[in-house]
C-alpha positions as CSV (number, residue, x, y, z in Angstrom):
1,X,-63.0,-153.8,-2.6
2,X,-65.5,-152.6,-5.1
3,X,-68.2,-154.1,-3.3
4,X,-67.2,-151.5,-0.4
5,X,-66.9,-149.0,-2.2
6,X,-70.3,-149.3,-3.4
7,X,-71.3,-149.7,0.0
8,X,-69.9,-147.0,0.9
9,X,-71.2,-144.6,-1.5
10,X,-75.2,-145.9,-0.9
11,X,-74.6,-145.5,2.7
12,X,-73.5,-141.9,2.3
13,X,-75.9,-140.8,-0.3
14,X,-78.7,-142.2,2.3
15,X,-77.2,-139.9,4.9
16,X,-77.2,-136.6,2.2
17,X,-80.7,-137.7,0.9
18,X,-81.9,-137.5,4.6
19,X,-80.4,-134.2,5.7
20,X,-81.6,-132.7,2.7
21,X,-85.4,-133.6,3.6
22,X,-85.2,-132.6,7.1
23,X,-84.0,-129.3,5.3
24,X,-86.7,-129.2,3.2
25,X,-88.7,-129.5,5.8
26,X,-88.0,-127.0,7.6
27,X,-87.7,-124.4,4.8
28,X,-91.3,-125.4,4.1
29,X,-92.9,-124.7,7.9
30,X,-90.9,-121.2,7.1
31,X,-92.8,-120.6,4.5
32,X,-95.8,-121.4,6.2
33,X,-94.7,-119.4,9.1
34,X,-94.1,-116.6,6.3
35,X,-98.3,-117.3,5.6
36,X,-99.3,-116.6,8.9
37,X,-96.8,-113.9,10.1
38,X,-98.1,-112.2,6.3
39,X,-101.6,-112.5,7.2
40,X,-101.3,-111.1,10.6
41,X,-99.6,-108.0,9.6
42,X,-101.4,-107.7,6.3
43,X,-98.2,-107.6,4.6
44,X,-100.3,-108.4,0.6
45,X,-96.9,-108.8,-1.3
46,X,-95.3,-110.7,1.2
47,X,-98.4,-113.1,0.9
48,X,-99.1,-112.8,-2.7
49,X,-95.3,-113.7,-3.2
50,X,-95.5,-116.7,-1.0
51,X,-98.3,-118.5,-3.7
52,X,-98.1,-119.8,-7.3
53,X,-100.0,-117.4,-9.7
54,X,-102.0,-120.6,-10.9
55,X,-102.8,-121.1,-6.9
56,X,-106.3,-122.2,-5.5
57,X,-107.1,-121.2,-2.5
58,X,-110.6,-122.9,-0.3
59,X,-111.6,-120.7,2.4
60,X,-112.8,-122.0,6.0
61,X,-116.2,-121.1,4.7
62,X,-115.8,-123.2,1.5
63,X,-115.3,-120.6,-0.9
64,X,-113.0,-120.9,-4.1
65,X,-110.6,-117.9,-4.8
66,X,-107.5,-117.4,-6.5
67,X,-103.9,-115.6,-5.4
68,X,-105.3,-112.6,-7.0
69,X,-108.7,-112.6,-4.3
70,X,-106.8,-113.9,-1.7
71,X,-105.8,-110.5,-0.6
72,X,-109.0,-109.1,-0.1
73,X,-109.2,-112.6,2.3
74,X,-106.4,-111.4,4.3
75,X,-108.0,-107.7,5.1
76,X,-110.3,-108.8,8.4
77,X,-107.7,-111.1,9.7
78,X,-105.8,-109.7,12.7
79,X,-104.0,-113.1,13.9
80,X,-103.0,-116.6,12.5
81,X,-101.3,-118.8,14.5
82,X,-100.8,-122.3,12.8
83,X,-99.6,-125.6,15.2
84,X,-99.8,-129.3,15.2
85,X,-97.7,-129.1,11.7
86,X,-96.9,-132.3,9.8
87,X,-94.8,-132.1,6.6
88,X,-94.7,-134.8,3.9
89,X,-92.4,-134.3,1.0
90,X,-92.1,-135.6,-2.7
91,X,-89.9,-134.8,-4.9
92,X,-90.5,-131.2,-5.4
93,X,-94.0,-131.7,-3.7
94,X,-94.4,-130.6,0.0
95,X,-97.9,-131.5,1.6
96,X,-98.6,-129.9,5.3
97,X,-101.4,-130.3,7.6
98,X,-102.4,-128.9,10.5
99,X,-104.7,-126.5,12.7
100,X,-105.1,-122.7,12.3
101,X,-106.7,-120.3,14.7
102,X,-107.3,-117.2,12.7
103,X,-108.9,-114.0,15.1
104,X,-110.3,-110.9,13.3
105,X,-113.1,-108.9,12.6
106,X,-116.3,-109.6,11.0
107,X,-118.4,-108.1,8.7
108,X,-120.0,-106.0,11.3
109,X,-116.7,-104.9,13.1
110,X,-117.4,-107.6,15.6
111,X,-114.4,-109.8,17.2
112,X,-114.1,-113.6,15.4
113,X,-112.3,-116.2,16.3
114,X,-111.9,-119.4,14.1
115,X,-109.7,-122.9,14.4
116,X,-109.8,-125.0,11.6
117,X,-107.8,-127.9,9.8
118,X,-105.8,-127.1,7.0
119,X,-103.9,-128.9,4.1
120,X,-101.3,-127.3,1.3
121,X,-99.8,-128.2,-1.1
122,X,-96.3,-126.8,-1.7
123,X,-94.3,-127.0,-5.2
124,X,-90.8,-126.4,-5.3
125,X,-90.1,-123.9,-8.1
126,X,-86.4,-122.4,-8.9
127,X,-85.3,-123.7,-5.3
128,X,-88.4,-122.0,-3.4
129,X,-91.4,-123.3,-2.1
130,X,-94.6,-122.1,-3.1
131,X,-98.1,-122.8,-2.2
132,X,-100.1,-124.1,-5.1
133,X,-103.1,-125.2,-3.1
134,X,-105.0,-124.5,0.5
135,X,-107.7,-125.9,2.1
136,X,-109.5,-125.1,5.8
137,X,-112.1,-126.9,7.1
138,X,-113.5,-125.3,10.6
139,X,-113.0,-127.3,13.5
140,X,-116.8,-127.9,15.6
């Protein structure tokens, strides 16, 4: 009868350790979602909120900036649209990868457009995911 019990409870904390990654997951693409919906309508504390104060951030063009210079990053954008997404969580680490097309203007007012690869790293402080870490690489 013990045995059963035992069973029992390892089958059903398998089941509640499984719904509660799929729910991670999915409050993780929200926050990346959050990123590119932020970036598109230049919402800064919505943006700034949405990243550790410690975060490092490397730009499609390979340059290094903090949270604090990330919101003169987000002032050309116009449009980020993010797809292909895969989530990997563990523990309270979250990594995602997947393609970004970011549209905008460029330093001489002209239209851009730009796909690239991307990879953060989440960390799951208080409850909430936060990014600590984002890399782009252009796609050729």
């Amino acid at each position: 009868m013990i045995k059963r019990i035992i069973c029992i409870m390892l089958m059903a904390a398998t089941v509640n350790a499984a719904f509660s990654q799929n729910d991670d997951k999915a409050n993780v693409l929200a926050v990346e979602r959050n990123v590119a919906d932020a970036f598109s309508k230049h919402s800064i504390p919505t943006l700034l909120a949405i990243f550790t104060d410690d975060a490092t951030i490397i730009t499609p063009s390979g340059q290094l900036i903090t949270k604090q210079q990330l919101q003169h990053r987000a002032q050309p954008i116009n449009g980020l649209t993010l797809s292909d997404m895969q989530v990997k969580i563990k523990g309270n680490i979250a990594i995602v990868t997947g393609m970004q097309t970011e549209t905008g203007k460029d330093a001489s007012g002209g239209p851009y457009s730009l796909k690239s690869y991307f990879t953060d790293v989440l960390e799951r402080k208080n409850g909430a995911w936060l990014i600590t870490a984002s890399q782009a690489t252009p796609v050729q």
